[in-house]
N, C-alpha and C positions, 0 to 999 in steps of 0.2 A: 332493773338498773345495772349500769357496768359497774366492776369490781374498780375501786375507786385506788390508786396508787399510794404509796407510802407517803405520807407528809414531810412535809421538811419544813422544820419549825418558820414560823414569823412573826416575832415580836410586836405587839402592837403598843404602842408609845399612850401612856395617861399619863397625867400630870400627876396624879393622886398616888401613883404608885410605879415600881418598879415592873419592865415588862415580863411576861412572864415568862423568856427564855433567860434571865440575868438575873434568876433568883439562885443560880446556886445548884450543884447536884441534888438537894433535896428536893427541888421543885422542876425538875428533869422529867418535861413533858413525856409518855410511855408512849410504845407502839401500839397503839389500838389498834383494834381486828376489826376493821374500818366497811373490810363486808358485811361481817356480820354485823354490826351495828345499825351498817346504812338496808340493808334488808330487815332485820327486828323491824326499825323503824319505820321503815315502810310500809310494812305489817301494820302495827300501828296504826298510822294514817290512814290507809285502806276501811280499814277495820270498823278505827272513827267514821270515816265517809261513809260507811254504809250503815253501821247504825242510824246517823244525823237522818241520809235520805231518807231509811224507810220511816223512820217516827213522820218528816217531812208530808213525805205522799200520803200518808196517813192521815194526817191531821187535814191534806186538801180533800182528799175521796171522803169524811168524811164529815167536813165542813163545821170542824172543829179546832180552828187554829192554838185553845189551849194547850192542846197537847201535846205541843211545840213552845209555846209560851208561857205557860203557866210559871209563875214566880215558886221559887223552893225557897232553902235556908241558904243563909251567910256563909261561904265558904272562905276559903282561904283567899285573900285579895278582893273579894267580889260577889255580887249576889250572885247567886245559881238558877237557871231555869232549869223544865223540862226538857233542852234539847242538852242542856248540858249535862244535866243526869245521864241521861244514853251515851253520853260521847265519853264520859269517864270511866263506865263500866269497865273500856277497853283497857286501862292501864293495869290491872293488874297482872293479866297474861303475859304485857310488853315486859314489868318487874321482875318475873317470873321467869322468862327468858334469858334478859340480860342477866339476871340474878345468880343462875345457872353457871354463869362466867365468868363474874367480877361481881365483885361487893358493890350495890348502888343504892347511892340517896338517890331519889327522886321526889323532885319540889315539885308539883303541878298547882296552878289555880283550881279551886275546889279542895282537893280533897287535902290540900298541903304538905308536909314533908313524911315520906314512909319510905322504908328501909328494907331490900332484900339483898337474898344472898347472905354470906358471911355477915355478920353481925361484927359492928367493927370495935378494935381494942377497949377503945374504951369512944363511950357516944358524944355525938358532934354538938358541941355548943347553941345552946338555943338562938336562934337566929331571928336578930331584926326584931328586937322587943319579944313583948308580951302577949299581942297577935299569935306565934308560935308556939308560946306555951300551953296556949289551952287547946293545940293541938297535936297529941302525941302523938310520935310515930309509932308506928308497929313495925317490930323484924320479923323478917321471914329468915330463919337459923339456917343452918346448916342441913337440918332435914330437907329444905326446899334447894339449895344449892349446890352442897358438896363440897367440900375441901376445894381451892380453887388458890392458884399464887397467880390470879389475873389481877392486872392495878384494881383497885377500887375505882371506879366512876361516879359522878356525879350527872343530872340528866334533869335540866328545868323544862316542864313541859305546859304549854297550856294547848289543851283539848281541841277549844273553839275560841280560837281569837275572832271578835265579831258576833257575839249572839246577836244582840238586839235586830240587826238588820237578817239573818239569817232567820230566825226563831219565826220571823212574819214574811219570809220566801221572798224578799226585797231584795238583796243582795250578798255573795258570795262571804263565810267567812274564812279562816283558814286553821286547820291543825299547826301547832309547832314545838318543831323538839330540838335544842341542843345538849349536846351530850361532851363531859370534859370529865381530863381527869381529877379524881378527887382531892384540894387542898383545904378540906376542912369550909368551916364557916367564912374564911378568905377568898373559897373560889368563886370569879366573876365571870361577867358577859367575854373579857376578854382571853379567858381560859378557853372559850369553847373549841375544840377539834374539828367537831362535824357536827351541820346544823340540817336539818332539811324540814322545807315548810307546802301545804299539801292542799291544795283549794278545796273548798267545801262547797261545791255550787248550790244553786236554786234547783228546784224541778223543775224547770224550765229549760236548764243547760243541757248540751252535748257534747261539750268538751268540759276537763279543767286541768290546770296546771300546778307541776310538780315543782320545784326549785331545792339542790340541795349544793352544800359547798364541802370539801375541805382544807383545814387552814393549809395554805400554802400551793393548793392544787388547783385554783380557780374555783368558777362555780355553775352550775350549768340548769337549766329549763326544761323539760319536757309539756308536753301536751297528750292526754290520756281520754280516751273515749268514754263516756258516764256509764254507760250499760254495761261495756264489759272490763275496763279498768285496762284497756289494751294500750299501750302507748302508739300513740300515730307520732311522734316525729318529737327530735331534743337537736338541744343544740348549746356551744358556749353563752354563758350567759356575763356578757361584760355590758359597763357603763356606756353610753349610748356619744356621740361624739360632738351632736348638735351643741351649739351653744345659742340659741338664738331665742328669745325670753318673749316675744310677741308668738302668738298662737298657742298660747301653753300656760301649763296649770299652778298656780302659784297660790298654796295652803293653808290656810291660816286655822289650825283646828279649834273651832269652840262648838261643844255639844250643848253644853248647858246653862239655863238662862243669866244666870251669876255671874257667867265669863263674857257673852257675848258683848256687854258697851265697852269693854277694856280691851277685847282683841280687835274691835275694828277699828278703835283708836288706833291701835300701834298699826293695823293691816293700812289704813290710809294715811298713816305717817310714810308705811315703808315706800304704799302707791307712788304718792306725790313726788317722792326722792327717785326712784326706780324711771317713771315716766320724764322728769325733768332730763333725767343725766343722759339717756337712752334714747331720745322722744319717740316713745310710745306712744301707741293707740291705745289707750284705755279699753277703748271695745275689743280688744284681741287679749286681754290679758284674763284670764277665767279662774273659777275658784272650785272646790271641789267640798263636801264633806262625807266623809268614809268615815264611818264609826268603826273601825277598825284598823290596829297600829302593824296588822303585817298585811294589811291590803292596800295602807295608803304607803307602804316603803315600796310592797312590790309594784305599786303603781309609779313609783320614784324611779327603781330601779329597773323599770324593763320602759323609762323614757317620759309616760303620760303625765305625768309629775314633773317640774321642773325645779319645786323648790316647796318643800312641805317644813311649817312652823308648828309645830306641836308645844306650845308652851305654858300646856296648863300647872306642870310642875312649878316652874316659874312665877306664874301667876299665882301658887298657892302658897310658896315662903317667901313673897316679898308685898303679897298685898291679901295675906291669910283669907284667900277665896277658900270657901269647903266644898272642893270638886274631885271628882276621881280625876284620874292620871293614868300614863300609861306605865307600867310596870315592868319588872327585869322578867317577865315570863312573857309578857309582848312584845320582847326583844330576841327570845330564845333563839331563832334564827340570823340573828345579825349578823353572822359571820358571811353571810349571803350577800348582804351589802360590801361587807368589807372586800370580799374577794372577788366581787365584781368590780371593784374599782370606785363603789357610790359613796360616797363621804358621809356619817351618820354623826349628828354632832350632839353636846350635853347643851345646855342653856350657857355656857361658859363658850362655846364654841371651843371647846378639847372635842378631841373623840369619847365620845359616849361607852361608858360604862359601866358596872353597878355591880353588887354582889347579887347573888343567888338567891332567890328570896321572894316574900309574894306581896312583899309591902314597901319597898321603898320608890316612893313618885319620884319620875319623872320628865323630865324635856325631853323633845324627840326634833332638833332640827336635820333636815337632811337636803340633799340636793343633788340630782342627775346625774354631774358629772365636777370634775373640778376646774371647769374651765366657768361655768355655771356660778358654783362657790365662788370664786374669785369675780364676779361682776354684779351677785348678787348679796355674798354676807355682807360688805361695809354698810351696806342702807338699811337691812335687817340690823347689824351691829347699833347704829346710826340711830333707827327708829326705838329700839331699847333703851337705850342710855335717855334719849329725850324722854319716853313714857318717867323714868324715874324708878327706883324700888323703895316706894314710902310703902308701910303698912299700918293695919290701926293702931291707933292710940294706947297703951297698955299691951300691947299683944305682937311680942318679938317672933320676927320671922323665924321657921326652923331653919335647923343646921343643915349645910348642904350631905347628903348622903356619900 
């Protein structure tokens, strides 16, 4: 990968909080060593990818798809398989590394919050309940580091966004890492500096694609040969310009059976409105379901996707469904949306963001481009408000995260 340019900050606007360039010298985003990072990381990914295949081709040659599937324990946000066991081995080298140069938390799905490098003043607030507690981190001292006056970082990572469809050679999942600098148990999605997210193919593929951003620099694509990891050919990677909603894939994620009568409710509320005001063909308008939240943005953001509803979060403090969600570690690459120009929105329609962390559900609405947004959120807006936010009887929705 090219040596990636110096940032120049870009605030990103929430409602919930102050942008993070307008907090003040204290929160005086630092100059990260943006190669190095974006190389560790890479490293990484790489690393990931090739464990995931070989266990993969393994489990076809010998006609054992266990061993790729097989269910483990409860990890941090999520149940674990055996593809994910292999894929997190990698992280501690990547710790290890970074660690070498700046003091880093590192949140991942699975193995949850561990700490290398510098060991910091005094340690970071349990984060995001009780889930966390009963997962201590371990420091790696100074024996593994060295004295070091690099910022501290923080680095949320999930391994394998996408087992389930991966684990059974079905379809691609994705590594993802963003990396920010450290502001305690406050730092969010919208902190991140540099994000880069890393395909995970099938044995079946020969190619897969790289994607990585940083804030304020754009964000850019490659495409990489499976066998030997060579890149054949990159390019800018911006928001795509069509606005035209016949021929194209419009989301409505529901994975599971709990969710399914209440998303197609709202999904043929949205139809009905979309098709009247636009006259549409219903036969041209298609649906998609990707069990994975950085496959179905990158499908967003490189065009296939015209407009993806992810609103299990939604659907679980306003009508107490007990369903997973997707999480701020399914997000770790967001930046990649944002600096492409794709609009990634919360169930509120603000821009989406979240602290650091491996438990707080959820919405993921997003869409193409903003020309898109603007012809498609009012009837999504529109279809919401009609569904209503009752929930049962004795049982108050949670608080919005």
């Amino acid at each position: 990968m090219a040596a990636m340019p110096a940032a120049h900050d870009s605030p990103h606007e929430h409602p919930s909080r102050e942008p993070s360039a307008s907090r003040g010298a204290l929160y005086a985003a630092p100059d990260l060593d943006a190669d190095f990072l974006l190389a560790v990381t890479r490293t990484l990914h790489e690393d990931i990818r090739a464990r995931v295949s070989e266990l993969l081709h393994r489990a076809r040659r010998e006609g054992r798809p266990e061993l790729a599937s097989g269910v483990g324990a409860q990890g941090a946000g999520d149940i674990g398989y055996a593809i994910d066991d292999a894929a997190e081995r990698a992280l501690h080298a990547f710790g290890e590394r970074v660690g070498a140069r700046h003091p880093l938390t590192l949140i991942a799905e699975g193995p949850g919050v561990r700490q290398h490098g510098i060991a910091p003043a005094a340690p970071p607030a349990t984060m995001h309940g009780a889930a966390h507690a009963t997962m201590p981190a371990t420091t790696h001292g100074a024996m593994h580091g060295g004295p070091s006056a690099a910022p501290p970082l923080r680095a949320l990572i999930d391994p394998v966004d996408g087992t389930r469809s991966l684990m059974h050679d079905m379809r691609s999942a994705w590594a993802l890492t963003g990396i920010a600098p450290d502001r305690g148990p406050a730092t969010r999605l919208s902190d991140i500096e540099l994000a880069v997210q890393t395909e995970l193919p099938t044995t079946s593929a020969g190619a897969y694609h790289v994607l990585w951003a940083r804030r304020g620099q754009g964000a850019w694509i490659a495409r990489h040969d499976v066998a030997t990891g060579r890149e054949l050919e990159r390019a800018p990677l911006r928001a795509r310009p069509e606005d035209a909603i016949e021929n194209g894939y419009l989301c409505f994620t529901r994975f599971l059976a709990v969710e399914r009568p209440l998303v197609a409710a709202l999904e043929q509320r949205f139809l009905e409105r979309i098709i009247a005001a636009h006259a549409l063909s219903p036969r041209l308008l298609y649906d998609d379901q990707y069990l994975c939240s950085a496959g179905q943005l990158f499908l967003t953001v490189t065009g296939r996707y015209r407009m993806l509803a992810d609103l299990r979060g939604w659907l679980h403090r306003t009508r107490g469904i007990p369903n997973f969600t997707a999480k701020p570690y399914d997000l770790a690459a967001l930046l990649i949306c944002r600096e492409a120009g794709v609009p990634v929105l919360d169930e509120h329609f603000a821009p989406l963001d979240a602290p650091l962390d491996t438990e707080t559900k959820l919405s993921v609405i997003a869409f193409a481009n903003e020309a898109l947004r603007a012809r498609l959120e009012p009837h999504l807006r529109a279809a919401m408000a009609a569904m209503g936010a009752s929930h049962p009887p004795g049982r108050e929705p949670e608080e919005k995260p």
